[in-house]
N, CA, C and O of each residue as an XYZ file, in Angstrom:
368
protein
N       3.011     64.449     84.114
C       1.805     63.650     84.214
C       2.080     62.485     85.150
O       2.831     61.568     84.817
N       1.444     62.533     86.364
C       1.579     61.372     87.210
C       0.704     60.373     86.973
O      -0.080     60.932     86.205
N       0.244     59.090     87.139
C      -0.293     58.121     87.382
C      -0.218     57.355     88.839
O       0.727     57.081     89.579
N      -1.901     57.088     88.932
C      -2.045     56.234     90.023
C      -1.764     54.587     89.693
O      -2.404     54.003     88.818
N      -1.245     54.256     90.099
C      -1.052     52.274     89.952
C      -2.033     51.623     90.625
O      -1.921     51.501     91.844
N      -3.117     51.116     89.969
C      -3.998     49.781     90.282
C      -3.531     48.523     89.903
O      -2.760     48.370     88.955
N      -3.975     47.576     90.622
C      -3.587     45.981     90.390
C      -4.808     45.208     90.728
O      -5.168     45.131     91.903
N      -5.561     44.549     89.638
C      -6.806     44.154     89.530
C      -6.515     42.433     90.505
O      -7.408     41.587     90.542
N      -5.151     42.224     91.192
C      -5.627     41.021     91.820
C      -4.074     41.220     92.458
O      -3.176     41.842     91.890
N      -3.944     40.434     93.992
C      -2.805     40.976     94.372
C      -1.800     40.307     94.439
O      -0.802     40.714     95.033
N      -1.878     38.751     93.641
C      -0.767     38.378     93.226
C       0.164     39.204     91.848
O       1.207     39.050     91.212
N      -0.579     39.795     91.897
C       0.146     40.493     90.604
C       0.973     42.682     91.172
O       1.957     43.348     90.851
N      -0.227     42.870     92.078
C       0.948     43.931     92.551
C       2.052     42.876     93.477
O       3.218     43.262     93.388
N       1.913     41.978     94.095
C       3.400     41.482     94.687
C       4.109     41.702     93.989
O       4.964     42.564     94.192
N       4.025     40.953     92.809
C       5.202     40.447     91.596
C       6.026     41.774     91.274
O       7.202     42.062     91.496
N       4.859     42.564     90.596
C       5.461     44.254     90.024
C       6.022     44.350     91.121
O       7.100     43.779     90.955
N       5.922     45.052     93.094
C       6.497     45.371     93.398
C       8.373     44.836     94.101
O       9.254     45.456     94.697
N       8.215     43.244     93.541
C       9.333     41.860     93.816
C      10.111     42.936     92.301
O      10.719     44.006     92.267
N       9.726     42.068     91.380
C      10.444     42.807     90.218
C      10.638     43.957     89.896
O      11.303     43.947     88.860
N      10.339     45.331     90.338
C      10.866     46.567     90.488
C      11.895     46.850     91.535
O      12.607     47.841     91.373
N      12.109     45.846     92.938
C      12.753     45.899     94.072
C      12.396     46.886     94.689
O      13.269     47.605     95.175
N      11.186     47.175     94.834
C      10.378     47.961     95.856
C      10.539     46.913     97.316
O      10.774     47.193     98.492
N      10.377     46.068     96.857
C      10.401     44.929     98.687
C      11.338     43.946     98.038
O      11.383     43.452     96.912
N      12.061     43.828     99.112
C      13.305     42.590     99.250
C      12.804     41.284     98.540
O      11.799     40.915     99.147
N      13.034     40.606     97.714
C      13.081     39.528     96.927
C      12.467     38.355     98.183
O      13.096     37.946     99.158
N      11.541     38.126     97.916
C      10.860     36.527     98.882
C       9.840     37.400    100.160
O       9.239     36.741    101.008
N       9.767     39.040    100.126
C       8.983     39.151    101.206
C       7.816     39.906    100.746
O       7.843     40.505     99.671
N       6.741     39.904    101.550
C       5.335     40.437    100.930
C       5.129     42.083    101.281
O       4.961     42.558    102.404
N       5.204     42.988     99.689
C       4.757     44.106     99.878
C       3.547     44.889    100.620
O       2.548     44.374    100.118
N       3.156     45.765    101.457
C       1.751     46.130    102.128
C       0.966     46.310    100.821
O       1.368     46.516     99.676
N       0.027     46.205    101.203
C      -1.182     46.131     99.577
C      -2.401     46.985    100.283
O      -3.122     46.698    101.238
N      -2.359     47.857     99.650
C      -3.848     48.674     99.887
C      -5.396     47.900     99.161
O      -5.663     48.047     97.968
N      -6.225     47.150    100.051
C      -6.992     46.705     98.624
C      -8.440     47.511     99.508
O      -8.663     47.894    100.656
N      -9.240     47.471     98.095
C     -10.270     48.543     98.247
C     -11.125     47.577     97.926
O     -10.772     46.440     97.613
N     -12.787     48.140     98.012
C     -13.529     47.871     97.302
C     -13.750     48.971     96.427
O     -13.340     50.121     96.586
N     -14.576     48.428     95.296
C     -14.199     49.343     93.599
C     -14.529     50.743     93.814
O     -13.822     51.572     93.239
N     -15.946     51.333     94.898
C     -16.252     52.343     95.085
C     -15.256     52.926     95.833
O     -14.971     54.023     95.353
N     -14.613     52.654     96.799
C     -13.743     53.177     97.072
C     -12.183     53.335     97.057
O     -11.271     53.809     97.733
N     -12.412     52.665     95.897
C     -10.724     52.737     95.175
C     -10.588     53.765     93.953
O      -9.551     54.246     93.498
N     -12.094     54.003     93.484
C     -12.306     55.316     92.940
C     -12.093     56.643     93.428
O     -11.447     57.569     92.937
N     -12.988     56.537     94.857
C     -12.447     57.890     95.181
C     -11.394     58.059     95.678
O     -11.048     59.229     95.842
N     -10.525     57.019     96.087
C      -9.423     57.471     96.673
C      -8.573     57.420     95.402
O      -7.504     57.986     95.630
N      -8.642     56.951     94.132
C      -7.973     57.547     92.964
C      -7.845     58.801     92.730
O      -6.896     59.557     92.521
N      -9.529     58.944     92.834
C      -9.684     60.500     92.299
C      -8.924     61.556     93.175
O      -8.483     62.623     92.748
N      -8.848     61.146     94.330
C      -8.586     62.321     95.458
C      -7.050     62.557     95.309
O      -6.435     63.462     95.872
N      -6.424     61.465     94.334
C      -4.783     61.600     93.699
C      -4.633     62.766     93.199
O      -3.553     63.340     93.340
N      -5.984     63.529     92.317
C      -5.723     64.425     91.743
C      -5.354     65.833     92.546
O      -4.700     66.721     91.999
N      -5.808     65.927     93.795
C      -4.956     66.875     94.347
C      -3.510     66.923     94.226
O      -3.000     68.042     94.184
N      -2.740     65.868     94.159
C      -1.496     66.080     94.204
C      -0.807     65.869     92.851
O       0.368     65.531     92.709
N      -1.595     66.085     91.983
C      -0.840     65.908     90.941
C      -1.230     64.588     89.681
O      -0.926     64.617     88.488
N      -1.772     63.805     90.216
C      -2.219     62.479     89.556
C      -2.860     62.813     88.600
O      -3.734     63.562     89.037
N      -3.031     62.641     86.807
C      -3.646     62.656     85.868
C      -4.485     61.500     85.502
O      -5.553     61.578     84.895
N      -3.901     60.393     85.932
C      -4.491     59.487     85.171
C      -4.246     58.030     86.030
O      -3.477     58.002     86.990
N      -4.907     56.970     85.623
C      -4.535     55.442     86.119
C      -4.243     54.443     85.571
O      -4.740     54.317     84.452
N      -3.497     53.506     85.983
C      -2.490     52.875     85.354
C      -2.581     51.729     85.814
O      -1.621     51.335     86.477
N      -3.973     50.642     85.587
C      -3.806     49.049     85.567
C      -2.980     47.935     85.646
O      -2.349     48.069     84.597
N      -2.553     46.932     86.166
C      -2.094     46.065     85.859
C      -0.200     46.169     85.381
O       0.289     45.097     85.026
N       0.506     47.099     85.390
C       1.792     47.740     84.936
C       2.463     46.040     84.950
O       2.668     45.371     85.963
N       2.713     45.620     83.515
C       3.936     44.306     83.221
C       2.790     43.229     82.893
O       3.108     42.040     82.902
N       1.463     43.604     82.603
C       0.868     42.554     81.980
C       0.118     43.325     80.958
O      -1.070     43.581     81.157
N       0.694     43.697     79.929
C      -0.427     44.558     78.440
C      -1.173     46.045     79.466
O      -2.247     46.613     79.272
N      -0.176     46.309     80.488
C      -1.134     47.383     81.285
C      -2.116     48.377     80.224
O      -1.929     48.615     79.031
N      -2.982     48.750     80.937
C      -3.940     49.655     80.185
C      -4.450     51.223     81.308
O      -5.041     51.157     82.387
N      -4.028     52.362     80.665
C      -4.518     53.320     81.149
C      -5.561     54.270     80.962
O      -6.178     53.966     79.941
N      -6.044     55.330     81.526
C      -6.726     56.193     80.932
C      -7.236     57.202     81.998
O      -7.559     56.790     83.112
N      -7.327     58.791     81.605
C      -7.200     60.195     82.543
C      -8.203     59.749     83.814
O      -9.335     59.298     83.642
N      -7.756     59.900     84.741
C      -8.979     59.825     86.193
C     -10.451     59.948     85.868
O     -11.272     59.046     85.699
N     -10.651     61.621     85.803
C     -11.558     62.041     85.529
C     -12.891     61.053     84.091
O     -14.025     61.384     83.746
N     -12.264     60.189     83.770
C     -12.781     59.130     83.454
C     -13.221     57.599     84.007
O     -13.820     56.594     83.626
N     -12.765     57.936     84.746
C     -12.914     56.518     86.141
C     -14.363     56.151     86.260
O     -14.718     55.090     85.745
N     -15.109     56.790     86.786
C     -16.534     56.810     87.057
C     -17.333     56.217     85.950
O     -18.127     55.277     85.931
N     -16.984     56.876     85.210
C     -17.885     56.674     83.182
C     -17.557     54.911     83.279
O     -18.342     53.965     83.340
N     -16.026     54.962     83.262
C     -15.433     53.845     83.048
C     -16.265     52.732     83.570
O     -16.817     51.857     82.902
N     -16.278     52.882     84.816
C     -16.940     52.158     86.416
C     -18.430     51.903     86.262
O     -19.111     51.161     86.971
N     -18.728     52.443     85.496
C     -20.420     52.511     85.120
C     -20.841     52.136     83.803
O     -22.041     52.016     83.556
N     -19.807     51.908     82.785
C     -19.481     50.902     81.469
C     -19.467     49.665     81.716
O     -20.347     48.885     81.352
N     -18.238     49.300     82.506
C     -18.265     47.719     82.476
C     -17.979     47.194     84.032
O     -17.302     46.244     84.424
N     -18.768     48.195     84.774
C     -19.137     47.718     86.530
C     -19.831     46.627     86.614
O     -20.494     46.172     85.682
N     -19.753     46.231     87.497
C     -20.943     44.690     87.746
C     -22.482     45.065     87.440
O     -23.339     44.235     87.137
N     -22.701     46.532     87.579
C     -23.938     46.073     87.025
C     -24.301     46.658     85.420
O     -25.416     47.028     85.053
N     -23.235     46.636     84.709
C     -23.294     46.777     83.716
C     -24.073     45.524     82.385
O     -23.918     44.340     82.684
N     -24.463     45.671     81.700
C     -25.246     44.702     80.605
C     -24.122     43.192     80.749
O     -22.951     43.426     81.048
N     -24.341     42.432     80.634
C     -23.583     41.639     80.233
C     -22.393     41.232     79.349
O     -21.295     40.699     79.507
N     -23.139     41.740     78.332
C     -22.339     41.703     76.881
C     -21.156     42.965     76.797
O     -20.220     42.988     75.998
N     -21.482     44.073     77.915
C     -20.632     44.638     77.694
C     -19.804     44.912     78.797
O     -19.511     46.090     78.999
N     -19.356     44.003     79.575
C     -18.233     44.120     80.703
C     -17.162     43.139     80.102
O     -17.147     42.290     79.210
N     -16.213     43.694     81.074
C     -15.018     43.014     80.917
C     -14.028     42.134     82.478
O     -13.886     42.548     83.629
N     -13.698     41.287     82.044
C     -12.677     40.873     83.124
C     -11.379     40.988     83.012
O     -10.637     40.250     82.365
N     -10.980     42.284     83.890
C      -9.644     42.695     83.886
C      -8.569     41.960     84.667
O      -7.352     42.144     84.621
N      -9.164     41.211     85.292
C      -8.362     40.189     86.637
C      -7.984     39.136     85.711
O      -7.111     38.410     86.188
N      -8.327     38.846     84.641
C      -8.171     37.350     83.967
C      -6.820     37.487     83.402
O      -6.401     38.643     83.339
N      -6.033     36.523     82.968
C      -4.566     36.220     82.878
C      -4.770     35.872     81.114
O      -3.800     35.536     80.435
């Protein structure tokens, strides 16, 4: 089961990729940033190669759940979702 890695703000993929030693200690990792519609499909399109599922925030309470749920997800607590029922995943 593979997972795609999202990072809801990009001081926080730096850090994960500083503290995994993906990039040399003091220098800035490349950051793919999307807008939400299209960070979906290019999630989804993971699933050709294998990708099951996505994987939030990894070293802060990360939270996952299968791709093929993305959309539902995205249309639950998207911006134009009710008020009362969105969430802010960027918040610390």
């Amino acid at each position: 089961m593979g997972y795609v890695m999202a990072f809801t703000a990009r001081d926080r993929a730096e850090h994960y990729a500083q503290v995994q030693g993906i990039v040399p200690e003091g220098s800035k990792p490349p950051i793919l940033s999307l807008k939400i519609d299209e960070a979906i499909r290019h999630c989804l399109g993971q699933q050709r190669i294998g990708a099951t599922g996505v994987l939030f925030d990894d070293g802060w309470g990360n939270w996952r759940f299968p791709l093929q749920e993305l959309p539902r997800f995205h249309q639950h607590f998207g911006p134009d979702a009710d008020s009362d029922g969105g969430a802010d995943a960027g918040s610390d």
